[in-house]
C-alpha positions in Angstrom: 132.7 104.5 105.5 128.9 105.0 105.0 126.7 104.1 107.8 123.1 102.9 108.3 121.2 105.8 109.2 117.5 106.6 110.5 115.2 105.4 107.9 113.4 102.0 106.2 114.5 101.3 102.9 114.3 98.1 100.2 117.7 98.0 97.8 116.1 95.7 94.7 119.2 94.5 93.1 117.3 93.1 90.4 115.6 95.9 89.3 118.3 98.5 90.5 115.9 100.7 92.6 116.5 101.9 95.9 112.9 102.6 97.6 112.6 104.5 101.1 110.0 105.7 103.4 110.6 109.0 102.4 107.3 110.5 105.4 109.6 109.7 108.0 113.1 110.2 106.6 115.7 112.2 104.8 116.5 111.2 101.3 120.6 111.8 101.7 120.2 109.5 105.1 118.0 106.6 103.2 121.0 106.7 100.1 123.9 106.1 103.1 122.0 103.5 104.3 121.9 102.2 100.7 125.7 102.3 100.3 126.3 100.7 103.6 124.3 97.8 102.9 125.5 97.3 99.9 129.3 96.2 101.3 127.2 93.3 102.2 126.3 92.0 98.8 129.8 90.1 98.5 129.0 88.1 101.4 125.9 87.6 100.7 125.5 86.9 96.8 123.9 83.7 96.3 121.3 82.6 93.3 118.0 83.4 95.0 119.2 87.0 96.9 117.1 89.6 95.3 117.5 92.5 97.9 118.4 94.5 100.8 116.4 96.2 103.3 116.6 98.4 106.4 113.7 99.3 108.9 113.6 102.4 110.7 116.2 101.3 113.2 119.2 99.0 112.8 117.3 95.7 111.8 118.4 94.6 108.5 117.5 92.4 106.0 118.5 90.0 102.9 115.4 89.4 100.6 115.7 86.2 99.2 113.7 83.4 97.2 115.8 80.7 98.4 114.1 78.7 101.5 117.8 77.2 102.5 120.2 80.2 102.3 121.7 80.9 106.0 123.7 83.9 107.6 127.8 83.3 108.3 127.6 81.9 112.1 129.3 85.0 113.4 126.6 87.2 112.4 124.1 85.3 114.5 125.6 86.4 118.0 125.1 89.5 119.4 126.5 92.3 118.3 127.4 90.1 115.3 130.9 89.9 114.3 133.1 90.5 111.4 129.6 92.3 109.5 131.5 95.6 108.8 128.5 97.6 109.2 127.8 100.6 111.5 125.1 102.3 112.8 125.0 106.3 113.2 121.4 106.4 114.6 120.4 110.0 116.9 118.1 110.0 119.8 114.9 111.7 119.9 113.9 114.1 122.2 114.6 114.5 125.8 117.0 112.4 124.7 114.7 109.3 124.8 115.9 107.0 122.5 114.0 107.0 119.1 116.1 104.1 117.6 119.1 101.9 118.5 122.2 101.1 117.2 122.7 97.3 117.6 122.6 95.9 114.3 120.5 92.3 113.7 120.6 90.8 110.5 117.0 88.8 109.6 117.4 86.6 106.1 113.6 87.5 104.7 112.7 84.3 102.6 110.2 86.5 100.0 108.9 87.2 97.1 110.2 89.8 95.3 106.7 91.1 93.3 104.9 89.9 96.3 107.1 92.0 98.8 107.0 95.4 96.5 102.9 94.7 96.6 102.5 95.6 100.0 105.5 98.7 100.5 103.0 101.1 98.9 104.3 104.0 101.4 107.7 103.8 100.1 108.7 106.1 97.1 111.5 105.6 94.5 114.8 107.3 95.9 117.6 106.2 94.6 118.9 103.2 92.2 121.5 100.7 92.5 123.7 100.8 89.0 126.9 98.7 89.0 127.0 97.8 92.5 126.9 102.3 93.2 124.0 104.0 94.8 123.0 107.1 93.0 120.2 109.7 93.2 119.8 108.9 89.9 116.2 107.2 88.9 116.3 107.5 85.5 115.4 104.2 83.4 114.6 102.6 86.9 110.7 101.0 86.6 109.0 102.2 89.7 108.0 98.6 91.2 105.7 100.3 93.9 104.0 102.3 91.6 100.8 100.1 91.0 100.6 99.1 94.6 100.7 103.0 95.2 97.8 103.4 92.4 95.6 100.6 94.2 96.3 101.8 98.0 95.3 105.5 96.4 92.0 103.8 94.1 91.0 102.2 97.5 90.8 105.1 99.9 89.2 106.9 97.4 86.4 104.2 97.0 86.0 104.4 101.1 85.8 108.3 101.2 83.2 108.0 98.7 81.1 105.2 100.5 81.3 107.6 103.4 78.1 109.4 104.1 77.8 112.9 103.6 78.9 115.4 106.3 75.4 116.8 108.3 75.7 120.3 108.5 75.1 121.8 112.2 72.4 124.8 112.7 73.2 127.3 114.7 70.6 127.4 117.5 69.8 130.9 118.6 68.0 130.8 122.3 
């Protein structure tokens, strides 16, 4: 049974890519994460669900457009019951706890476009082909991509406003 590891990730089950902050994370843990959420598409499926996310820790969430969809009762009490998810998360050092493993589901009532606008950190990982997660990107359109472009096109603009470094002369007494 695949378990939600360390790591953030979006699952866009309408474009079929799997997207993960791939600074802070392993690619192999982001793709388990993937495959555990995705026994949750079943009880979940509905006309406006366009996704599945994860943060860093064991909050999850279903990315939908529709304003009314709501979460089976049991899986508002805490630990929620009857979600058949786990959470394998470590602890950091001196063993401080760097996540947590209770699980909390948050229904996200988004925009799909709009949500992929602002994840520019995340990178293309994985994709979602037949309800399997796969390495696999091939044929997958990179939805981040142009937010990536503009996030890169606008740090370069505020280097370049910057003013120029003042160059320090050594002083000889």
């Amino acid at each position: 049974m695949a378990k939600l590891k360390p790591g953030a990730i979006t699952i866009d089950l309408v474009g079929g890519g799997i997207y993960g902050d791939v600074e802070h994370s392993d690619v192999s843990d982001l793709l388990e994460s993937a495959r555990a959420l995705m026994t949750l598409v079943p009880r979940v499926q509905h006309k406006g669900l366009w996704g599945l996310g994860k943060a860093f820790d064991a909050d999850c969430y279903i990315h939908t457009t529709d304003k009314r969809y709501r979460l089976p009762d049991e899986w508002h009490e805490r630990p929620p019951r009857n979600l058949g998810l786990e959470a394998d998360m470590y602890r950091g050092q001196a063993s401080f706890p760097a996540s947590r493993k209770h699980i909390i589901i948050v229904v996200m009532q988004t925009n799909r476009l709009e949500h992929f606008r602002f994840d520019w950190y995340s990178g293309l990982v994985g994709s979602v082909r037949n309800g399997k997660v796969s390495r696999s990107t091939t044929g997958i359109e990179d939805m981040i991509a142009p937010s990536r472009a503009e996030h890169e096109r606008r740090k370069a603009e505020v280097e370049s406003r910057k003013p120029p470094k003042q160059l320090a002369m050594p002083l000889s007494f």
